[in-house]
N, C-alpha and C positions, 0 to 999 in steps of 0.2 A: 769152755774157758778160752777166751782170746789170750794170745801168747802177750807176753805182756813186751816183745819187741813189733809186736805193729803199730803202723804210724799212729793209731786213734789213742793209747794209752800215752799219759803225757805225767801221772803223779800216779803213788798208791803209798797209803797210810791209814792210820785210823783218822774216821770223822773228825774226832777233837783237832787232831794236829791242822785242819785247813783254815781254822779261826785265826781272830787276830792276838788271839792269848791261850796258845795249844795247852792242852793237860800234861804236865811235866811230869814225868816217870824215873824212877832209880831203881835199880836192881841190885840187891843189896845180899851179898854173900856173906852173913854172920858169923860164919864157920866154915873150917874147911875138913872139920870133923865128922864123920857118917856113921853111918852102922852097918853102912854098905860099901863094900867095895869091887864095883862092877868091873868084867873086865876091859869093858873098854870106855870106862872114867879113868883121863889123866891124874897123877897120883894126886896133883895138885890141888884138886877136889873135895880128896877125903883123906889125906896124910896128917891132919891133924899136927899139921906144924906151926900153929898160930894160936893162941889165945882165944876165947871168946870176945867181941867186944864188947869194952863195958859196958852196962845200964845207962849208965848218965852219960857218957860218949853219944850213946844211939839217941837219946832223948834229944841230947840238945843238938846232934846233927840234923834229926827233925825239924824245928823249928829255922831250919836255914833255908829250908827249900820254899819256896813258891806257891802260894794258892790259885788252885787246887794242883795236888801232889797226889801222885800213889807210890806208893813206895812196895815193893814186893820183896821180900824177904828167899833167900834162896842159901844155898849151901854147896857143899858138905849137906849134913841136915839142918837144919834152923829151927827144928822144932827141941832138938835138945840143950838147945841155950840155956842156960841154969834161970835166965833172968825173962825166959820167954813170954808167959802170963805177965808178968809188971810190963815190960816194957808195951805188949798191947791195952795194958788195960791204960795204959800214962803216955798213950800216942795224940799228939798236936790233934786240934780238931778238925785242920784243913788238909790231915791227912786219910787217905783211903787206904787199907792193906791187901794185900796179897802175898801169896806165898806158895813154893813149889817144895813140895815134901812126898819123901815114898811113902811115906801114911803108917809108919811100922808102930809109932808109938798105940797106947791102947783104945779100944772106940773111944770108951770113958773122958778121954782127953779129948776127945774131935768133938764130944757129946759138948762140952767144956766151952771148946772155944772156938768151935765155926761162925756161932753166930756175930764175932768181931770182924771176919775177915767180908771182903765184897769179891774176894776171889780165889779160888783154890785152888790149884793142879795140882794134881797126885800125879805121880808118876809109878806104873807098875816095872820091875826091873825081875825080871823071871829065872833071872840066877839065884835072888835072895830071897823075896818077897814071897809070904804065904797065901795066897790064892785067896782060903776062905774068909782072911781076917783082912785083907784088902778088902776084896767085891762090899764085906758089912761096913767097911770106914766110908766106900764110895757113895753104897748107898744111903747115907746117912748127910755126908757133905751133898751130894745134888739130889737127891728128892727130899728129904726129910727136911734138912737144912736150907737146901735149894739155891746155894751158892754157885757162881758162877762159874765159869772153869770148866777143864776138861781131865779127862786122863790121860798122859802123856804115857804110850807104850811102843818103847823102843825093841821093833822087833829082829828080835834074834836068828840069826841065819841058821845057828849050829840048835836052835832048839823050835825052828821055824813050825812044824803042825801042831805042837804045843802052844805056841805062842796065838795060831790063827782058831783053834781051839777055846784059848783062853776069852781071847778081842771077841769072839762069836756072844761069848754067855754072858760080855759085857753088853754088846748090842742087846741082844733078849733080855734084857736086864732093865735097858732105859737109859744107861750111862753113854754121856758124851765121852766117847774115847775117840781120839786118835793115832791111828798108825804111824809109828816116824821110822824112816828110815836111821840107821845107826850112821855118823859121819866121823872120818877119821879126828881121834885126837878133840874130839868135841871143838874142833875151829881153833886148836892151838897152834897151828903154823900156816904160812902161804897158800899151800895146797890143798886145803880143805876140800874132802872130797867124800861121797857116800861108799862105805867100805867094800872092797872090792869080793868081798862073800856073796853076796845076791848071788840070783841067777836072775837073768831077763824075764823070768815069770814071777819069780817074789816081787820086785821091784814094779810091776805091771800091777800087781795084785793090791801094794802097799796105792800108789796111784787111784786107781779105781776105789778103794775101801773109803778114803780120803775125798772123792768126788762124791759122797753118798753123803758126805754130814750135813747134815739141818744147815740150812744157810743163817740159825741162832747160834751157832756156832764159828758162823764166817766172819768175823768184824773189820777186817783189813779189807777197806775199799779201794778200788781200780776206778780211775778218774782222765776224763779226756781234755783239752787242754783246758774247758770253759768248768773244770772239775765238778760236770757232769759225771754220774757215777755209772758206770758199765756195766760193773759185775764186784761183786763177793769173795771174798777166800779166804785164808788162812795160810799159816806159816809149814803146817807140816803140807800141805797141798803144795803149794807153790815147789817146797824142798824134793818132795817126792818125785813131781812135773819138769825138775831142773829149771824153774822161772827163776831160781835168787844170783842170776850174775846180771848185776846192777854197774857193773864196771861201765864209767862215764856217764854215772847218774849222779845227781849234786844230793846229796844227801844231808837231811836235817839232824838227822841222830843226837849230833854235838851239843844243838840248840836248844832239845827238849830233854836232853835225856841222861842220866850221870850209871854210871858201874861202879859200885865198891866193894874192894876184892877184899878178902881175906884177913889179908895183912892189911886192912885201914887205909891201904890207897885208892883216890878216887880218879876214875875212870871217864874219856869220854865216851866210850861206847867199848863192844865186847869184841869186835871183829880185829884183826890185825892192824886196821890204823888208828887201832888207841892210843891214845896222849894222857898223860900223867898232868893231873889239875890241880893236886895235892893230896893231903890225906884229911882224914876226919878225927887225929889229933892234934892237929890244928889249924889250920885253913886250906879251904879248896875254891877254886872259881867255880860257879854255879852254871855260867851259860858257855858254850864256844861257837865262832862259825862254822855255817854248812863246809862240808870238804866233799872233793868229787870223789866218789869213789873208784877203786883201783883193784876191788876182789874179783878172784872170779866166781865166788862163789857166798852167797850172805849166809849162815847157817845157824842164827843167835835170833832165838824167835823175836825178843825185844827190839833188836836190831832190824829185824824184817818187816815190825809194825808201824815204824819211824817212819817218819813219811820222805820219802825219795821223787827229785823231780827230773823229769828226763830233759837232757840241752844235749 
């Protein structure tokens, strides 16, 4: 992988974002209520201080957004919305779904309702999640169903040959998993940084596991200034390789892309220089300009897929 500070790298994003009408993206956190409470999820997550929001709120917020639109649904959990089944089965038709859930509710539910989404990530979390009734929800979401998406496993330092254990019988398995490193605070302050637990061989390991994935797996293109495409990747790769300080890259994020948190405010993006657009009980702006960024560190996968151009 070329580092993505050498001169020949000049953009990286997904393909849609280089057109003259990028695929517009929202990441939409329904709840901030779980069934999990990880120890290193911010409370703010899963503290269940917020209301669900309503059915016809989500509906007609839909129909604001831009064709084509994907909206991915996130949490807290999102799949225990009371209104969850309606509101997919009564989504805009210029909308595409996605959603990131630990996968705890029953198969029977995934049996239900995969076939509505275009994209899944499950995320296994080895503090809560029961091993044998994950591995049957996965394989059901990507071979059975064959839904796009990966498994998002954040590995644990304090339960680390467990966890490389686990990722192994995912691999034998067929399942698209990825390794991610744990980052402080999930990107809630300045300093966002991969938690200081590792050891130089976990971190080397998470690295390498991450350089192994199907490049069907890779969708975030590396592009030179004629956005010629170079090479392939993904967001836990890049995180794992330390490539996400974009500091003094002009970033589109703003432009393509909206956050809505919990509490019904919308967002322009997830990293530290979000800006408040409104909320979705009653008006929000839809687009904003590029802004250059100032992190040192990207660690918001949607954020990382946004297409960033280097000046």
């Amino acid at each position: 992988m070329i580092p993505l500070s050498d001169p020949s790298v000049k953009f990286i994003g997904l393909d849609s974002h280089l057109t003259d009408h990028p695929h517009y993206f929202v990441y939409w956190l329904l709840t901030n209520k779980c069934t999990y409470q990880c120890s290193y999820c911010p409370e703010f997550f899963h503290a269940g201080t917020f209301d669900y929001h309503p059915y016809d709120v989500v509906i007609k917020t839909m129909h604001k957004f831009p064709d084509p639109t994907s909206v991915f649904f996130g949490g807290g959990e999102p799949t225990n919305h009371p209104d969850f089944e309606r509101i997919i089965e009564d989504t805009p038709d210029h909308i595409t779904l996605g959603m990131l859930s630990n996968g705890a509710r029953p198969l029977q539910f995934w049996e239900k309702i995969s076939k509505s989404f275009n994209t899944i990530i499950l995320s296994f979390h080895i503090e809560h999640a029961k091993v044998d009734r994950f591995l049957k929800t996965a394989e059901h979401v990507y071979l059975n169903a064959k839904c796009a998406g990966r498994i998002n496993f954040p590995m644990h330092p304090k339960y680390w040959n467990e966890s490389v254990e686990i990722y192994q019988s995912m691999i034998e398995l067929g399942l698209p998993v990825t390794a991610k490193p744990i980052v402080t605070d999930f990107g809630s302050n300045d300093e966002t940084s991969i938690i200081p637990e590792y050891t130089s061989e976990q971190l080397s390991w998470i690295s390498v596991a991450n350089q192994k994935v199907s490049s069907l797996d890779k969708g975030i293109g590396v592009y030179d200034e004629n956005k010629k495409l170079l090479f392939r990747t993904n967001a836990s790769e890049l995180i794992s390789s330390h490539q996400t300080n974009f500091n003094g890259w002009e970033c589109h994020v703003p432009v393509i892309s909206r956050e809505i948190r919990a509490d019904g405010l919308v967002l322009t993006m997830g990293c530290q220089q979000k800006k408040v657009v409104g909320n979705i009980f009653d008006q929000f702006e839809i687009r904003s300009n590029p802004e250059i960024c100032r992190q040192k560190m990207c660690w918001c996968h949607a954020d990382i897929q946004g297409l960033k151009k280097k000046i």
